[in-house]
N, C-alpha and C positions, 0 to 999 in steps of 0.2 A: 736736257736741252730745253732750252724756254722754246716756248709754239710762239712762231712769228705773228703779228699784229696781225689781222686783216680788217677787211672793208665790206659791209653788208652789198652784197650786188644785187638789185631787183631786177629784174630782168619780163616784160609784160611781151603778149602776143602781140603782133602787128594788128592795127585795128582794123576790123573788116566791117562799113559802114551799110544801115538800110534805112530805107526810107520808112517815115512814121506820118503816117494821114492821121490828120484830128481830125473832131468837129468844132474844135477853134481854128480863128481869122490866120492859123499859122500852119506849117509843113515843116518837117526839116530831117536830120536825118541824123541816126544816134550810132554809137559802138555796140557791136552785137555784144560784147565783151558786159553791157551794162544795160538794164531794163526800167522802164520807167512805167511811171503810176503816175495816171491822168485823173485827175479832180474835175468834176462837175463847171468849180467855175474857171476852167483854166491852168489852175495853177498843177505843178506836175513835181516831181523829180525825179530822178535818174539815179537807180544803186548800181553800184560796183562792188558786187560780192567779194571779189576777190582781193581787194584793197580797204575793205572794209570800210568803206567809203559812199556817200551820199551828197548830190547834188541838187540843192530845195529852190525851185525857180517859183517865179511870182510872174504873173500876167496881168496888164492893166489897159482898159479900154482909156487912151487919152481924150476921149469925147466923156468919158465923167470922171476923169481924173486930170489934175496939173501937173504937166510935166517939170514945172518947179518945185511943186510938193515931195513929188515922186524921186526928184534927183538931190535934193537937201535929206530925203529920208536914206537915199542911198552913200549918201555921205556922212550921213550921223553916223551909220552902222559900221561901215568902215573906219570910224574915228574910234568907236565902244570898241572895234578890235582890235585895235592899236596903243592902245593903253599905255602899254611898256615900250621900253626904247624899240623901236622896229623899221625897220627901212620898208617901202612901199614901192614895189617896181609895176608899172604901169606902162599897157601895152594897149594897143587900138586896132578897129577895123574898119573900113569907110567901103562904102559901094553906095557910090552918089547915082549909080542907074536903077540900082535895084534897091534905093532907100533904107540902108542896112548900115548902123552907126551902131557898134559895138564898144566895151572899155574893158580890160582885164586890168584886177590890181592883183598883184602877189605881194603878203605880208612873207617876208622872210626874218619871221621869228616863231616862238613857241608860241602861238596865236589859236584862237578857239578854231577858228576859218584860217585857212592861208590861202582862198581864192575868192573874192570877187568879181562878180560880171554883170554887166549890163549890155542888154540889144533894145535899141526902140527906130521910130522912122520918124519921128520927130513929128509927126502929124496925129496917127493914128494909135498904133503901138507900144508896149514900154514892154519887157522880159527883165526881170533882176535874178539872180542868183548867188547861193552862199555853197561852199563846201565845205562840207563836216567829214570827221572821218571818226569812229567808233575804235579809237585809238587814245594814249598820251598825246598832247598836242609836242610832238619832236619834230622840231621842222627838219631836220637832217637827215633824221629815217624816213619821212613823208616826200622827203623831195621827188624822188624818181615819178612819185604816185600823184604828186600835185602836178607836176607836168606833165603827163601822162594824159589827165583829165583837162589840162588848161589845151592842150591839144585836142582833144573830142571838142573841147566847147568852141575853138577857135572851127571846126570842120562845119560843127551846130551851125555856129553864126553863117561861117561860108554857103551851108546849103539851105538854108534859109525863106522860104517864101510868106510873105505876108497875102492872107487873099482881104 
């Protein structure tokens, strides 16, 4: 008898979130699931052991950086990843009280990244982010694992505080 087809199932813990104090102008609050390494000037990212997976954020004071610079830089990289035919699904976050303007793009193809992010407050702040993962770039096996993570970062954005 031939063995029937099946379908890889990932299946991830419920994420259970804490708060992470810096001594950067930011707060916010990560997957216990995932641990991060804070750089001197800011800049951080966030692994996920278990998905083989890494999250490389950038932090930029917009008092010596242009946030037109910063968002043509963040749209070149997203274009370098896009190379090959590839659809771009793009997703948002706004909190006009608590000055929290977020962008998620998902590459759904065989792409180096299949997520990008960006959080800034349009005054002070800019946060970018790429995800890699220590895998084949297979966006079909990676799915479950890329929304997994685009969810932490949507909770990131959510809990959020600029000081």
């Amino acid at each position: 008898m031939p063995k029937p087809s099946g379908m890889l199932a990932l299946n991830y813990p419920k994420p259970n979130y804490q708060a992470i104090v810096t001594d950067c102008p930011f707060d916010f609050d990560i997957n216990s699931l995932s641990s991060i390494d804070l750089k001197s000037n800011c800049f951080f990212s966030l692994s996920y052991p278990l998905m083989k997976a890494k999250v490389y954020m950038s932090y930029f004071d917009l008092h010596q950086h242009n946030i037109d610079d910063l968002n043509s830089d963040f749209n070149n990289r997203l274009i370098d990843h896009t190379r090959q035919q590839a659809r771009i699904q793009e997703s948002s976050y706004q909190s006009i009280d608590q000055q929290k303007y977020g962008r998620f793009f998902q590459i759904t193809a065989n792409a180096p990244s299949n997520l990008h992010y960006m959080v800034t407050d349009q005054k002070n702040h800019f946060i970018s982010g790429l995800l890699f993962f220590s895998a084949p770039p297979n966006y079909d096996s990676l799915y479950p694992a890329v929304q997994y993570i685009k969810n932490d970062l949507r909770h990131l954005t959510e809990s959020l505080t600029w000081r």
